[in-house]
Each structure stands twice: as C-alpha cells, then as structure tokens.
C-alpha distance (Angstrom), angle and dihedral (degrees) to the residues before:
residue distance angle dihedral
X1 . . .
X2 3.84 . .
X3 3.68 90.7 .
X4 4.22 94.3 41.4
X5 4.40 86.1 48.5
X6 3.78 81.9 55.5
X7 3.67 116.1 42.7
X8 4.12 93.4 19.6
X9 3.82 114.9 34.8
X10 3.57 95.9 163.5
X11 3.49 99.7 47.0
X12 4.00 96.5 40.0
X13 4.13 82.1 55.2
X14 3.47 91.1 52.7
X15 3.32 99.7 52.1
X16 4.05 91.1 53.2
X17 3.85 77.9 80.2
X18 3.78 100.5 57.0
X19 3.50 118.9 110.2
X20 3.73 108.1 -92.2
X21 4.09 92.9 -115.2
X22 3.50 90.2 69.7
X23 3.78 111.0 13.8
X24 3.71 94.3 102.7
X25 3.75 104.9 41.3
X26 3.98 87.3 51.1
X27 4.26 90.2 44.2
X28 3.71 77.2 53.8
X29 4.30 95.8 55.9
X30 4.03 82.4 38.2
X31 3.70 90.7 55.9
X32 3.88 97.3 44.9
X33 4.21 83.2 48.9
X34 3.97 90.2 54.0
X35 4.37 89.8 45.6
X36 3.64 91.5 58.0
X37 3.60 99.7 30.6
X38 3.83 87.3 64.6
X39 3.82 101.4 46.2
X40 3.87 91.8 100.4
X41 3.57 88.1 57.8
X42 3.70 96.9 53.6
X43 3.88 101.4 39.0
X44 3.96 115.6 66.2
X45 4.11 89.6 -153.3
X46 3.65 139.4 46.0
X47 3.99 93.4 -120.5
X48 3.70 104.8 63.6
X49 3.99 86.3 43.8
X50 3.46 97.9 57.4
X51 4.19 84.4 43.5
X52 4.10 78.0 62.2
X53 3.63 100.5 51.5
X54 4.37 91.8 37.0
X55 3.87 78.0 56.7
X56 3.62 92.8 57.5
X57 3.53 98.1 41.2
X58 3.35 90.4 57.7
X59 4.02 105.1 39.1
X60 4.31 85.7 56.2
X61 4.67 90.0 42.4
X62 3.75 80.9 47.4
X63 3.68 119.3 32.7
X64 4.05 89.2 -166.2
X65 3.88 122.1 169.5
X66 3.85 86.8 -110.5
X67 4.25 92.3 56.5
X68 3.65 86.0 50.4
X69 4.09 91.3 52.4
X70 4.21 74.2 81.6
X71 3.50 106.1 82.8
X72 3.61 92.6 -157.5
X73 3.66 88.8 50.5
X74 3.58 92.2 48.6
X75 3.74 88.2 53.7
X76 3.66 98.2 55.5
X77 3.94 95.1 40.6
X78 3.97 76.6 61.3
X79 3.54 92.8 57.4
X80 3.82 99.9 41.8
X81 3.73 89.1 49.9
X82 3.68 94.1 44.6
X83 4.06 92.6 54.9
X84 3.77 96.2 33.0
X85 4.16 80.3 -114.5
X86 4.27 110.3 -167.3
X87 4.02 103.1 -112.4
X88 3.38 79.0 -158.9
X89 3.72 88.5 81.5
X90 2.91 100.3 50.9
X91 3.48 93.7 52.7
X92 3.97 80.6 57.8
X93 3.55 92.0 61.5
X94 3.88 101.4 40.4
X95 3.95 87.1 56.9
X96 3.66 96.4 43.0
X97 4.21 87.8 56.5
X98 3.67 89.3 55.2
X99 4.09 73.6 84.1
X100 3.32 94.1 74.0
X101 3.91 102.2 58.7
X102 3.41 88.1 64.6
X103 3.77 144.7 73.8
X104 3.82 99.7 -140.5
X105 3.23 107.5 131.5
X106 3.61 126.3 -122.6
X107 3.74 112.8 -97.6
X108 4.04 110.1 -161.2
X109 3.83 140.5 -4.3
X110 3.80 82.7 -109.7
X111 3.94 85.9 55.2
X112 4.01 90.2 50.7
X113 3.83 88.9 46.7
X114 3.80 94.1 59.0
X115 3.83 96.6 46.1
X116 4.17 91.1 50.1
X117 3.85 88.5 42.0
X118 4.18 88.1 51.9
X119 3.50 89.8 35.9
X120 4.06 124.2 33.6
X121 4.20 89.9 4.8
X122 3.89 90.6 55.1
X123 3.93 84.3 44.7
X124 4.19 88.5 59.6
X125 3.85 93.4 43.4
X126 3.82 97.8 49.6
X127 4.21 93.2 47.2
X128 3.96 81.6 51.9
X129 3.58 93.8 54.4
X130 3.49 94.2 45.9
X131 4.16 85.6 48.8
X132 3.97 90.9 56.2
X133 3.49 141.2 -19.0
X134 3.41 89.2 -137.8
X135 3.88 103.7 101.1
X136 3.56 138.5 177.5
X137 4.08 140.3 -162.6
X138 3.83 88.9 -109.4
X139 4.01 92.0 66.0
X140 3.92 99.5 70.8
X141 3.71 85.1 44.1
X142 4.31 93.8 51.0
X143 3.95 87.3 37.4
X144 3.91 95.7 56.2
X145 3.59 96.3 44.2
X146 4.06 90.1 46.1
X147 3.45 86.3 53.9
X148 3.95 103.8 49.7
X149 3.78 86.3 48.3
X150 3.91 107.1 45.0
X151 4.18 85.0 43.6
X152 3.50 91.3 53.5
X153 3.99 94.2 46.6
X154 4.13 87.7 46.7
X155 4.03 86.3 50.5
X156 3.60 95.0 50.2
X157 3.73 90.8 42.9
X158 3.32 89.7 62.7
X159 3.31 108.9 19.6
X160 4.10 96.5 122.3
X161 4.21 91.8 51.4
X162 3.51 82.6 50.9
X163 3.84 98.6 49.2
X164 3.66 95.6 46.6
X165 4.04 80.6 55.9
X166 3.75 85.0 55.0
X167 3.97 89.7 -113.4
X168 3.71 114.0 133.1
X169 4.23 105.7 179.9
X170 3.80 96.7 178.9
X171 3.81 108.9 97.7
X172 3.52 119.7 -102.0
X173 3.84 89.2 -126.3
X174 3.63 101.0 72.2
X175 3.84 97.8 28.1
X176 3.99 79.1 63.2
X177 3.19 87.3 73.2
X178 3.80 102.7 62.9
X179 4.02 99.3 52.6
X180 3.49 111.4 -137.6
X181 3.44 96.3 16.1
X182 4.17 106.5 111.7
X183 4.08 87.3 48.3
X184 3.78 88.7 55.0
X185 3.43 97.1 44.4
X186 3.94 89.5 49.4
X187 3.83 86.0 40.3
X188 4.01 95.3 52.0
X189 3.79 87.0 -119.9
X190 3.84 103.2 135.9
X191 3.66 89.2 -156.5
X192 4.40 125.8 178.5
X193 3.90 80.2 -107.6
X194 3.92 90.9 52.6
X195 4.23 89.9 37.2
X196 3.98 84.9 52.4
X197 4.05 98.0 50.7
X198 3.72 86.4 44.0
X199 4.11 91.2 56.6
X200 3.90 88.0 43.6
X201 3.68 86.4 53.7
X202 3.53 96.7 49.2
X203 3.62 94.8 50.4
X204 3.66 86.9 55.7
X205 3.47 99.1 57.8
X206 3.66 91.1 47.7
X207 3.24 95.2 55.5
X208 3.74 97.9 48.3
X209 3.90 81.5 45.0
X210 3.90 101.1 59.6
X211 4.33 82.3 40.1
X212 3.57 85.5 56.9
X213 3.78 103.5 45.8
X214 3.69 94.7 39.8
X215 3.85 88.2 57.5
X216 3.99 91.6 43.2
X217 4.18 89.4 56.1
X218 3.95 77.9 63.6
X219 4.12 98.6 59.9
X220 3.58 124.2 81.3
X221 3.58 120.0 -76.6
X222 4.00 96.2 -109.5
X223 4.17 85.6 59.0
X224 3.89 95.0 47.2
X225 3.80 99.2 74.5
X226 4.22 91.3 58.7
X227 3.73 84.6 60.6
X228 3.97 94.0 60.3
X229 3.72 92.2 102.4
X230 3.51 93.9 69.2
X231 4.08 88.8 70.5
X232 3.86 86.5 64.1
X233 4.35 87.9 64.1
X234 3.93 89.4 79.3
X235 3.41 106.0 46.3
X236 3.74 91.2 45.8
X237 3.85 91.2 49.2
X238 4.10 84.5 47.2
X239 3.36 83.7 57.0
X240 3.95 107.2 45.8
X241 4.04 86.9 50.3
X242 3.70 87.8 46.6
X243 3.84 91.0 48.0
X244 3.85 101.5 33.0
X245 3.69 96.6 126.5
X246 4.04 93.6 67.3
X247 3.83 97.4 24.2
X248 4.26 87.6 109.5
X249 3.99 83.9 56.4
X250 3.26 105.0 52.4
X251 4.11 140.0 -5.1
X252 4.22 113.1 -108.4
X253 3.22 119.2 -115.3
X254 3.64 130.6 -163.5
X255 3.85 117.0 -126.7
X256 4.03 112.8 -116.2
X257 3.67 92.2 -117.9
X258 4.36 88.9 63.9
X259 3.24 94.5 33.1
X260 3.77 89.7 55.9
X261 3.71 92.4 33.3
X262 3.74 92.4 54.8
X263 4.45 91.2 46.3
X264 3.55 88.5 50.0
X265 3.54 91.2 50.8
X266 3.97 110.1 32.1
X267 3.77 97.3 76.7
X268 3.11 120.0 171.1
C-alpha cells in the first residue's frame, strides 16, 4: 500500500473503496501495475529496462524460491495463485511495456488501442476476476473502453515530461491531422495545432469513458467497484483544459481532497 500511495495515488484511493474481501489482493495487482509502469523512469536506457520486465516475466512463469525473495513478488504470486489468475496475461502486459523504453513512435489509433487494451484494459479485467468469478460478456467490453480512456488521460497528463524525453504516445494517425502539431509538442511549443490535437484527444477519451461506464452499470455489483477509477478521467481532463497553458511544464494533478471527493461520489 506504501508503494501503491506513492507511485499510484489515484488508484491506491480507489481501492480504499473496495470491498474488504478483495481490497488487498487487487491493491496488490495495482501495486505490481505502478512497479513496472515506472521502470522507464528509473532506468536511463532501454537495456536494463527490459532486464526489469524479463525479470518479471520470469519470477510470475516460474514461481521459484528466488522470485519470491521479492516481497512484492511474493505478494502477487499470492494473488495469482489464490484466483487461479492466467500468467499468460501477465506476460501480455510485461511485453506490451517494453513500449515504453523506447522512442518509436506510435503508428495508428488502432496501434494505441492494442497497447491500452494489453496494458491498462488487461489491468481492469484481472481486478474483476479477482472481484468474482462470476463473469459476464459485458466485462471485456467495459474493460477495453476503460482502458482506451484512462491511457489516453495518463498520456495527456503527461504528455510534456514525456516529450522532453522524446516520447510522443499519441498515434501518428490522428496527430496528422493537426499539422505541426507532433514537432511542437516535441519542441515545447504549445501551438493552436498542438491545443487542437489535445481537444481531439480529450474528446476521445470521453467518449470511450461514458462507453465504458455505461457498460460497467451493467456488471454485477461485486465487479462495479474495480471500475471506480474511471470517474477520475473527467476531472483530470477538466483539469488539463483548465490548465492547458502549462501542461508542457508540468503533468496536472488532482488534489487528494477531489480526487477523493469525486471516488466517493462517482459510484457506479
């Protein structure tokens, strides 16, 4: 929990709001998701990230003594054992962040889609199986959407850090569309091209936002609860529009108190 308050605010408050039978086991997935989320912000090179993630991969295919000397990993070996969790998928996940340690840019919308839906969609699905292993149709369906939109809010959240990494996460595609626009954003200019591609953006992740919660009002009422994230993507794209002038100089952040305000209120 110490580690998911520090690298994952919003999702450790969320998960103060989980039923108690499962809050800690999915805190647990949560705070595996922040660990490798942040290796390309503690390596300085591609290699010794992708040593990170091959140790991963290997510690959940193998469940040796020495991957349970990690008491994170032990944790989440726990959890995967507990809810007969595929390691399979998380092998799907470990690959797909491979992406980040790299400056290839993203190719297509379609291209963006896949790494949420392995990455931040997989994230949804697995806390729902470990919720109940009761699960219907409409969960793939909630999960994908969820994931498109909360990935897009991240990468606009950050989408200056990033650039001044030399990352741009927002498909070539649709940025094609606002000439100029991925050379500003790479040159800190936060052009009307760049200001435009970032409103297209944001309409996109609403939309796969309200898609997502409508479907998630549908699940069972054990399920719903792992889908409270999603009521963070407004606020935070209230706040990039609101704070559009600085977004290249630093990512928003929501204060605690909204963020908390907007959980405890967002039911779904």
């Amino acid at each position: 929990m110490d580690l998911l308050r520090q690298h994952d605010r919003d999702r450790f408050l969320a998960s103060l709001l989980f039923p108690a039978d499962y809050r800690e086991d999915v805190a647990i997935l949560y705070a595996f998701n922040a660990e490798i989320s942040r290796i390309r912000d503690v390596v300085s090179e591609p290699i010794p990230g992708e040593i990170r993630l091959q140790w991963w991969r290997d510690a959940i295919a193998d469940k040796s003594a020495d991957a349970r000397a990690n008491p994170l990993a032990a944790l989440l070996l726990d959890v995967i054992d507990k809810h007969s969790l595929s390691s399979e998928t998380f092998d799907k996940i470990l690959l797909a962040r491979a992406f980040d340690l790299y400056h290839d840019p993203m190719p297509t919308m379609a291209d963006f889609e896949v790494y949420a839906g392995e990455t931040t969609s997989l994230l949804f699905q697995l806390s729902a199986l470990i919720a109940s292993s009761d699960q219907q149709s409409a969960l793939a369906d909630a999960a994908g959407h969820a994931g498109v939109a909360y990935t897009l809010m991240v990468t606009l959240r950050n989408i200056g850090a990033d650039a001044r990494r030399g990352q741009v996460f927002l498909p070539n595609d649709q940025l094609a569309s606002f000439p100029s626009a991925r050379d500003d954003l790479l040159e800190g200019n936060m052009s009307s091209a760049l200001r435009e591609a970032i409103a297209h953006f944001i309409m996109l992740a609403r939309d796969h936002k309200d898609k997502a919660l409508s479907v998630a009002r549908l699940l069972p009422q054990d399920v719903k609860p792992v889908f409270l994230p999603v009521v963070l993507i407004d606020p935070y794209l209230k706040l990039i529009e609101k704070n559009i002038d600085t977004l290249l100089d630093k990512p928003v952040q929501l204060s605690q108190l909204k963020a908390q305000w907007a959980l405890w209120r967002g039911g779904i």
